[in-house]
N, C-alpha and C positions, 0 to 999 in steps of 0.2 A: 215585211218591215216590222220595227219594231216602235211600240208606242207608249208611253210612259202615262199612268193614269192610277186614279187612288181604288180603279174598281181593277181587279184580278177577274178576268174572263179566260175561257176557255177559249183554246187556240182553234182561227178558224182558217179553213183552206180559201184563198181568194187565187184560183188558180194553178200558178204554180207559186205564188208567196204564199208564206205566212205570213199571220196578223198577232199578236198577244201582246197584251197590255200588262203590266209590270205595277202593283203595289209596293208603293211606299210610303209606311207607314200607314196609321190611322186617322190623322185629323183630318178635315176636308179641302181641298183647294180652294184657293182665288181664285174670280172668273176668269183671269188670264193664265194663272199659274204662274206666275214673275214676280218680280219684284216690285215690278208698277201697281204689283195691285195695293202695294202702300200708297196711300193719298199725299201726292203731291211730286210722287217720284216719277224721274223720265230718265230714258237712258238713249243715247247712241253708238251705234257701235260702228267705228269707219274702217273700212277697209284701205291697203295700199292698191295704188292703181298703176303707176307710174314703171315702169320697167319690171314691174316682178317676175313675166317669165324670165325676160333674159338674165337678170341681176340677183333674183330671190331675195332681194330686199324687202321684208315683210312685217311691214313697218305699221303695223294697223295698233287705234287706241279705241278703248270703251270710258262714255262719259257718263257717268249717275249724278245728276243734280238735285238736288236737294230745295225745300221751299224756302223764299226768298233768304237766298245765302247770302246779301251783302247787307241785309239791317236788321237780323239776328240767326245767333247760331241755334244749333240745333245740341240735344245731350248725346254724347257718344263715351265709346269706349271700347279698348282693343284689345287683341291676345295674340303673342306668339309662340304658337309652340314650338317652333323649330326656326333659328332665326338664320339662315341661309338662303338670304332673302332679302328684298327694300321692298319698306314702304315709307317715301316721304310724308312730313308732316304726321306721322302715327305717333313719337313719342312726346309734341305736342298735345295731342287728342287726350291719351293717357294720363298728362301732368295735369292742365284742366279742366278734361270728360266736357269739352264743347269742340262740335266739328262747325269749322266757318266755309268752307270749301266744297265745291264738286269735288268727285271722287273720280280720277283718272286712272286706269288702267292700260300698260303698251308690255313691251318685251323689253327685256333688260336692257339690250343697247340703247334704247331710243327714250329712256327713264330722263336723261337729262333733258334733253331737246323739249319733252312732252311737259317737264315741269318749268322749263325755262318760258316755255310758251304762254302756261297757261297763267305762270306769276304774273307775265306782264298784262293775260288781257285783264286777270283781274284789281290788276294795281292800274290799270288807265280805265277802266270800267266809272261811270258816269256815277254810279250808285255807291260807290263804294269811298268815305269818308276820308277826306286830303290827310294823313298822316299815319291812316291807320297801314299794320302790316299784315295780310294773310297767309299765310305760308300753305298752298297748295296741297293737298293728299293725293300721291302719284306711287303707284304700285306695278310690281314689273314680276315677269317668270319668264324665264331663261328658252327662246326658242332655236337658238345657236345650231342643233343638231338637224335647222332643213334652212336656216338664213343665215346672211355674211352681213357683217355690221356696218350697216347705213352709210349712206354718207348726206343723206338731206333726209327729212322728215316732212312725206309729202300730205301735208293736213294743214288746213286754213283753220286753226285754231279762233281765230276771231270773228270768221262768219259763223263757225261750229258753237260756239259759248257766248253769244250775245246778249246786253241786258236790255231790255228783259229778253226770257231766250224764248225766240222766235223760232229758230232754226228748224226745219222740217223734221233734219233729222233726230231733232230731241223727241222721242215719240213715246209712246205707252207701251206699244207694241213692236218690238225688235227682235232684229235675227238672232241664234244660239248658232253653236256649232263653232266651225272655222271663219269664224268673224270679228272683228275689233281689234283688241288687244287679245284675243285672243286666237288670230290669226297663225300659224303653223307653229301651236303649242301640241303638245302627247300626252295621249291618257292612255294607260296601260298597253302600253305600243302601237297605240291608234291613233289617229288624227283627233286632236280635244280642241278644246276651246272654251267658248264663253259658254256657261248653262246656268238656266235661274228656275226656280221655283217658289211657292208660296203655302201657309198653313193660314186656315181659320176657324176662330174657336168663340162659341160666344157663351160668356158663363155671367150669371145675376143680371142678364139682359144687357149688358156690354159686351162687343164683338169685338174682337183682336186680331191683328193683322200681324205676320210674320212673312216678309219675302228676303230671300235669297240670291244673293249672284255672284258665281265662282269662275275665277278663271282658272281652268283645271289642268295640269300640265305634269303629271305625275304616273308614277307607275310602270311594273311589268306588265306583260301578259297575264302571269300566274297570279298577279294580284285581284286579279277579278274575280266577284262573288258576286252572284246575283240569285236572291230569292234563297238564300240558304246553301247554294250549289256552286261548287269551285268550278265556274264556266270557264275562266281563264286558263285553269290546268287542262281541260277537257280539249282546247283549242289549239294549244300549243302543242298538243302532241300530235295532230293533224297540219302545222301551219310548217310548211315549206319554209326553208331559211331565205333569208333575205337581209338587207341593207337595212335596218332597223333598229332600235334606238335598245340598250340591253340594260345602261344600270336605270333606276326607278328614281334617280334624282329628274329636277324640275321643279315643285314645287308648286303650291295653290294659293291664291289670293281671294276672300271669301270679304263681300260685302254682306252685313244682316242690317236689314230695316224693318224697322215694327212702328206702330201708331199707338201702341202703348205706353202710358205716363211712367216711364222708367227712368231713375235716377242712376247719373254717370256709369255707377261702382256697380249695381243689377244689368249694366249694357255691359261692361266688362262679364262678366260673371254670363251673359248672353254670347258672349263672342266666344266662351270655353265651349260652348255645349257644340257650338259649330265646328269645333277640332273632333268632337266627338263622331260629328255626322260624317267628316271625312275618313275618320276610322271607317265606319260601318261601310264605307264605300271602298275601302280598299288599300287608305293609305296606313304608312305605320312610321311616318317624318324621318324619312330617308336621312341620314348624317348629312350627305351635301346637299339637301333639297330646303324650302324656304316656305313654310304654312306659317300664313301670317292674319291676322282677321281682324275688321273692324265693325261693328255694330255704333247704330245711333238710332234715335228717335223721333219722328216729324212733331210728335206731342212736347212741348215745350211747358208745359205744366207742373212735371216734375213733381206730381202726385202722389207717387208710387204704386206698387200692386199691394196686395197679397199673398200669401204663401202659395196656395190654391193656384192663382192665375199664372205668378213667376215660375212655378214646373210646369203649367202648359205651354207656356211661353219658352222653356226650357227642350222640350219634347219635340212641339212644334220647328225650332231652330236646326234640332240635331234631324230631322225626315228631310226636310227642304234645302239643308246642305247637302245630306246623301241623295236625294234626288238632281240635284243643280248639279253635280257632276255627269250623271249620265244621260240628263238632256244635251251637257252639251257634246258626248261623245255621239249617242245617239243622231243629234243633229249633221255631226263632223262631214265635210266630205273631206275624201282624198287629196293632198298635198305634196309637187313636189318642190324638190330644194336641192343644197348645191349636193355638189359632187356624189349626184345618181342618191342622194337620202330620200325617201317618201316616209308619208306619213299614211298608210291607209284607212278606207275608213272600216269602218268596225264592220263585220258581219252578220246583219242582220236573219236572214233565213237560218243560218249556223246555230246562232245563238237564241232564237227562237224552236229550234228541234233540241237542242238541249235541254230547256227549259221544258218543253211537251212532256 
């Protein structure tokens, strides 16, 4: 198998698997490596349950909430590099760099139901002030290529976002992979999905938090690169043809949270470096595909950095988005969908002798 870690070891035989651990990057990880390890962040990721073998209606969402989101916002700020793509409530974010909202995550078809849903629990939400309007942030990547477009969205949105959120599955610790919304997404013709990671940097005795969480849904084969080395071309000239996804459109949806006192226009300017990180991992924003990214702040201070800490914070953003992509391929399992499409999962023994 393969295991994703800031230490580079040498490959070990357990068996008949391989083990090797994959650097990214230099800064250090959070003790979970996600995006929780931001103070105050929870995430859940719900899977469809209801007919999926027979129907491949795969209708799962991922929720990031945010500290107390109904009696003050938080500093945000977004980038699109390629806009072939939705995200509600983002050109909101942008006009006055405050995000008031949970951050939703599903597949394109199920973009409306997912925001219709979550407007109303948060406009009948007990906390939330008789008159005010919050316009939801709800983001979508296109899984069409292994699902048929819904016809119900089966998710209790109102026991899933309660106030205060109680919900179990609001948790610190959650699934990657083929999970949530990002439930039978593709990464380089692989099974993708949800994947998060985390940087920590502590400079003048302040420590700073960077976590990440992509919904990853992009790519060839051939676009894979790992450690320096065109693993994707090496793979593909080995990989038997098959029912498999060929152009690199799709698309990635990239959440950045940090606990540093960063003003709107520096979280924008944080959400570029995260198009970077997608470069380094393989994309190159496909003409029909949709890289869309939002950053915000739990620190409501609005302090500012330094020049110093805003390129750590800079560095930091761009490792832990090119990491959060292939935790969640890494994670991926195997998915099928309609008419005979799979989504495999990635090969890890393969891709660990390559790398040896």
């Amino acid at each position: 198998m393969l295991r994703i870690s800031k230490y580079l070891l040498e490959t070990q035989t357990l068996g008949s698997n391989q083990v090797i651990c994959l650097q990214m990057g230099v800064y250090d990880e959070g003790p979970r490596n996600t995006i929780t390890d931001v103070k105050g962040i929870k995430v859940a990721t719900v899977d469809p349950w209801r007919y999926m073998k027979e129907h491949h209606e795969l209708n799962g969402v991922t929720f990031i909430s945010i500290p107390s989101v109904t009696t003050r916002s938080v500093p945000a700020g977004g980038f699109i590099l390629n806009g072939i793509g939705e995200m509600i409530g983002l050109t909101q974010v942008m006009e006055c760099g405050w995000l008031e909202s949970p951050i939703a995550l599903t597949n394109t078809a199920s973009l409306g139901d997912v925001y219709s849903s979550l407007f109303t629990q948060l406009a009948t939400a007990k906390r939330v002030r008789q008159g005010d309007l919050i316009i939801p942030v709800v983001g979508e990547t296109d899984n069409s290529f292994l699902s048929v477009v819904p016809h119900e969205l089966y998710i209790d949105l109102k026991a899933l976002y309660a106030y205060p959120p109680t919900y179990d599955k609001l948790v610190t610790d959650f699934k990657q992979g083929a999970t949530g919304g990002g439930y039978g997404m593709m990464t380089f013709g692989f099974s993708g999905g949800t994947g998060s990671a985390s940087r920590v940097v502590t400079i003048a005795g302040n420590t700073y938090t960077v976590g990440v969480l992509t919904q990853s849904n992009f790519g060839e084969l051939e676009d894979l690169y790992l450690q320096g080395k065109a693993i994707g071309l090496e793979l593909s000239r080995a990989k038997k043809k098959s029912k498999k996804k060929r152009k690199s459109s799709g698309s990635a949806i990239v959440v950045v949270a940090t606990d540093a006192p960063l003003l709107p226009g520096d979280l924008t300017r944080l959400a570029k470096r995260a198009a970077l990180g997608l470069g380094r991992a393989g994309s190159y924003a496909a003409t029909d595909s949709g890289e869309i990214i939002i950053a915000f702040s739990v620190n409501r201070s609005l302090d500012g950095v330094d020049n110093e800490v805003l390129d750590n914070l800079f560095a930091m953003t761009m490792e832990a988005t090119e990491e959060s992509v292939f935790q969640a391929v890494f994670h991926a399992t195997a998915i099928k969908g309609r008419n005979g499409h799979v989504a495999e999962a990635i090969p890890h023994p393969a891709i660990a002798q390559l790398l040896s």
